[in-house]
C-alpha positions in Angstrom: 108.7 -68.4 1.3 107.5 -64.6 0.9 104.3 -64.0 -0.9 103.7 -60.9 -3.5 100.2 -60.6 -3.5 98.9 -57.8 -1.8 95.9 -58.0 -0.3 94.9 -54.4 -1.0 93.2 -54.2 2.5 95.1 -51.4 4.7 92.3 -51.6 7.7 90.3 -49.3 9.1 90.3 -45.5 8.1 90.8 -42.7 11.2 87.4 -42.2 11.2 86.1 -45.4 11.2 88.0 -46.3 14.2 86.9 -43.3 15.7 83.0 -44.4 15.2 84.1 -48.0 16.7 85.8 -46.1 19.3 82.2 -43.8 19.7 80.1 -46.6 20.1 81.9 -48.8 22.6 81.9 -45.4 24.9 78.2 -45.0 23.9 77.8 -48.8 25.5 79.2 -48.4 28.1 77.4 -45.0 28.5 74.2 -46.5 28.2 74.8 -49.8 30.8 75.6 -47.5 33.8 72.2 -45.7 33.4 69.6 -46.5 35.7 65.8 -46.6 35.0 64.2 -46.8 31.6 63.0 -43.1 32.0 66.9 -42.2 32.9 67.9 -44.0 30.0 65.6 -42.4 27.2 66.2 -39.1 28.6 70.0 -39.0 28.5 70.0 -41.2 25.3 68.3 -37.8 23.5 70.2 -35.3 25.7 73.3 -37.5 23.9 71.5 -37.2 20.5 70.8 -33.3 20.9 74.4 -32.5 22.2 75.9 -34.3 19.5 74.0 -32.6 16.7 74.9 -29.2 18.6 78.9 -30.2 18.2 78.5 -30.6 13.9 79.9 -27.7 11.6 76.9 -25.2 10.3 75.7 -27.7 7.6 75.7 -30.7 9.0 74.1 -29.1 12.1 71.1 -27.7 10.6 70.7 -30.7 8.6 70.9 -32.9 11.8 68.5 -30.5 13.2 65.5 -30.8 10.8 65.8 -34.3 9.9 65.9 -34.8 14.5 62.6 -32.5 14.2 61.1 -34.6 11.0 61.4 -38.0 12.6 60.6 -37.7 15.9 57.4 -35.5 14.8 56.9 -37.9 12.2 57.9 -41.7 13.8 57.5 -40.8 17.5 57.6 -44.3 18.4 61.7 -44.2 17.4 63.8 -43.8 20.4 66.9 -41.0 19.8 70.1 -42.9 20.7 73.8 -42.3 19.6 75.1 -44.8 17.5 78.7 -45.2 16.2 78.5 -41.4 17.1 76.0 -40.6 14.9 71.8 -39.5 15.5 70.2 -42.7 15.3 66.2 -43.6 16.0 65.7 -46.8 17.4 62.6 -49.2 17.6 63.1 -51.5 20.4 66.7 -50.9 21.2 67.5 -51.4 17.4 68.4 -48.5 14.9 66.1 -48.1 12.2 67.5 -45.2 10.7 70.6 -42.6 11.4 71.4 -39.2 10.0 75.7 -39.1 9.3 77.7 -35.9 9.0 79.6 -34.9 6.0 81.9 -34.0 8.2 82.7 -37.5 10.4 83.9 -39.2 7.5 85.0 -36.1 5.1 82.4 -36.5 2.0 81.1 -34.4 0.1 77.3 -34.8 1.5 75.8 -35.9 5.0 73.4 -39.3 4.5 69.7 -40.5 5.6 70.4 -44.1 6.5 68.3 -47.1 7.3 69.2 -50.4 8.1 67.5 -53.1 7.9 65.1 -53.0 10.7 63.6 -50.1 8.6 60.5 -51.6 6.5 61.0 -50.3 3.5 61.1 -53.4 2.2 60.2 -53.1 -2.1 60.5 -55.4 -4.4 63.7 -57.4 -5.5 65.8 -54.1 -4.7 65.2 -50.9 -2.7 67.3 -47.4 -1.3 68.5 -47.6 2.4 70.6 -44.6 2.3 70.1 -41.0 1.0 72.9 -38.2 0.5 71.5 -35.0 1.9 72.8 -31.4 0.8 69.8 -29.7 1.8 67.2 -29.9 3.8 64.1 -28.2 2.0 60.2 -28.4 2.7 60.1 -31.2 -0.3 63.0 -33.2 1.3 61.4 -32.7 4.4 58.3 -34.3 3.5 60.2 -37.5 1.6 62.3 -37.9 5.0 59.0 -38.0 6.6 57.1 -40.3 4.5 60.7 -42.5 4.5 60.3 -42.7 8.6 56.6 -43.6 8.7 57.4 -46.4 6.4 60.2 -47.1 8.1 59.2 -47.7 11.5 56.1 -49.6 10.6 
């Protein structure tokens, strides 16, 4: 007996596999590291080189909002995560800045998952497409991380 449904599911896009791909590297990475002081030191080296590698726009995006957070939330660790700048509390990502460019969109994004406290109501934002990075965006991304990490 054949079946003619389809599903519609045809798996994981390229880049999506490349971010799995990313973060079982950044893993492994991150176990054959030796003391805590090691670890948080190459975890921002990671998070600095990484930004460095984006196109122009992403890269000066990546830049501010790395500046804006860990001015602004300086108890969130930089880390790598799926490849991407990520700000962890406690070894868990609170929020993460994503390239345009790593999964071809039109605009980079602020994420935050749900470690962030931004808890509002019934229904709140956890993500934010970026296009600029002005002095008014600036100050909302650092108002967003204060919140966020408590």
């Amino acid at each position: 007996m054949t079946s003619t449904t389809s599903s519609g599911y045809e798996g994981f896009t390229p880049e999506e596999r490349a971010a799995m791909k990313d973060h079982a590297a950044e893993q492994k990475k991150a176990a054959r590291r030796g003391s805590a002081e090691e670890k948080a030191a190459a975890a921002v080296r990671d998070v600095l080189a990484k930004i460095a590698e984006m196109n122009d726009t992403d890269r000066v995006m990546a830049e501010r909002v790395h500046a804006v957070v860990t001015a602004n939330a300086p108890g969130l660790a930089p880390k790598l995560w799926y490849g991407m700048p990520a700000y962890a509390q406690d070894g868990k990502v609170v929020c993460f800045f994503q390239s345009a460019e790593k999964f071809k969109s039109r605009y980079a994004t602020l994420g935050f998952s749900d470690q962030a406290a931004l808890d509002e109501g019934a229904m709140w934002a956890a993500g934010f497409a970026l296009t600029e990075v002005t002095a008014e965006v600036e100050e909302r991304i650092a108002a967003l991380v204060k919140r966020a990490a408590g």
